[in-house]
C-alpha positions as CSV (number, residue, x, y, z in Angstrom):
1,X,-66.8,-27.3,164.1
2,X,-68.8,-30.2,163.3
3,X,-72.3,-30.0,162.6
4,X,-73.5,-33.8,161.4
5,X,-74.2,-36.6,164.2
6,X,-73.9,-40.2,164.7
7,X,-77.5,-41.4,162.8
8,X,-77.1,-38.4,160.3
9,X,-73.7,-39.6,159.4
10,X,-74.7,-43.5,159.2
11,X,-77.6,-42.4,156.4
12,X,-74.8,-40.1,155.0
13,X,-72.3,-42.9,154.3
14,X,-75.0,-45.8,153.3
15,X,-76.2,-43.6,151.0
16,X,-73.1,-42.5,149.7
17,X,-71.9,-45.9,149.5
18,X,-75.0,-46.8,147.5
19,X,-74.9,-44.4,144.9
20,X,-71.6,-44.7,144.1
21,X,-72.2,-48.9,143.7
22,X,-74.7,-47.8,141.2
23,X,-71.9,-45.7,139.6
24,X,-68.9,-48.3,139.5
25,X,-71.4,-51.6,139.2
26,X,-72.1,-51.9,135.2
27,X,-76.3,-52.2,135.0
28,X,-78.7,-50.8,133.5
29,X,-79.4,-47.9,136.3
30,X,-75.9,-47.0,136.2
31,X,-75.7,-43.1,135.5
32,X,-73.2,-40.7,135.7
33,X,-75.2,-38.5,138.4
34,X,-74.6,-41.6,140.5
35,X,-70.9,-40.0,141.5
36,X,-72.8,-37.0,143.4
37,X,-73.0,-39.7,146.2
38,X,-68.9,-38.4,147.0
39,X,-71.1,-35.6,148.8
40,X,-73.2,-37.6,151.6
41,X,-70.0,-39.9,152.0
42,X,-67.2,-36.8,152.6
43,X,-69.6,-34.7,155.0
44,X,-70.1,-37.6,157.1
45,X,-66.3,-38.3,156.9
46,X,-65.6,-35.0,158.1
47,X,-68.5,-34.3,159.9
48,X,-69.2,-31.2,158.7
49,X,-71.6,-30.7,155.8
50,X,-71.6,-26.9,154.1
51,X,-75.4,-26.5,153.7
52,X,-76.4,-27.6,157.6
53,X,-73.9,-24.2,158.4
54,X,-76.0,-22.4,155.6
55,X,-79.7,-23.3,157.1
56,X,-78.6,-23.3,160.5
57,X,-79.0,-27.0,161.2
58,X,-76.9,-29.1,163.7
59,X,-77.5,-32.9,164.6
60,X,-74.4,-33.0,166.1
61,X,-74.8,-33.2,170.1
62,X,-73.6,-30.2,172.3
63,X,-72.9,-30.3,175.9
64,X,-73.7,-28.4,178.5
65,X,-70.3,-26.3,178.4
66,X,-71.2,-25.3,174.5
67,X,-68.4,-27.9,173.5
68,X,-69.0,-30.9,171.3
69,X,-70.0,-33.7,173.0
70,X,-66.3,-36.1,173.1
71,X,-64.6,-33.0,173.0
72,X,-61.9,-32.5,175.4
73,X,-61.0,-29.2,176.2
């Protein structure tokens, strides 16, 4: 079930896509904790992220029916 919506997943992949730039573009702020930007980029892939379950947090729309919204029965 996903739990990550449309804005959330924007920021998600933006700032996935920057920290791993940092991590593959040779400068003087590269760093190896750069690569944990894999994280914010494969939630929003999947739509899903692990910790929203965890706190109990959804940004994901839900319609009236309890189904995701775009979901076809």
């Amino acid at each position: 079930m996903k739990n990550v919506g449309g804005i959330d997943r924007i920021v998600r992949i933006i700032a996935g896509i920057a920290l791993l730039a940092v991590a593959l573009v040779p400068s003087e702020f590269q760093t190896p904790w750069a690569w944990i930007g894999v994280i914010p980029l494969g939630t929003a892939l999947i739509g899903w992220c692990p910790l929203y379950t965890v706190l109990g947090i959804r940004t994901c729309p839900v319609s009236a029916d309890g189904s995701e919204a775009g979901e076809s029965l």
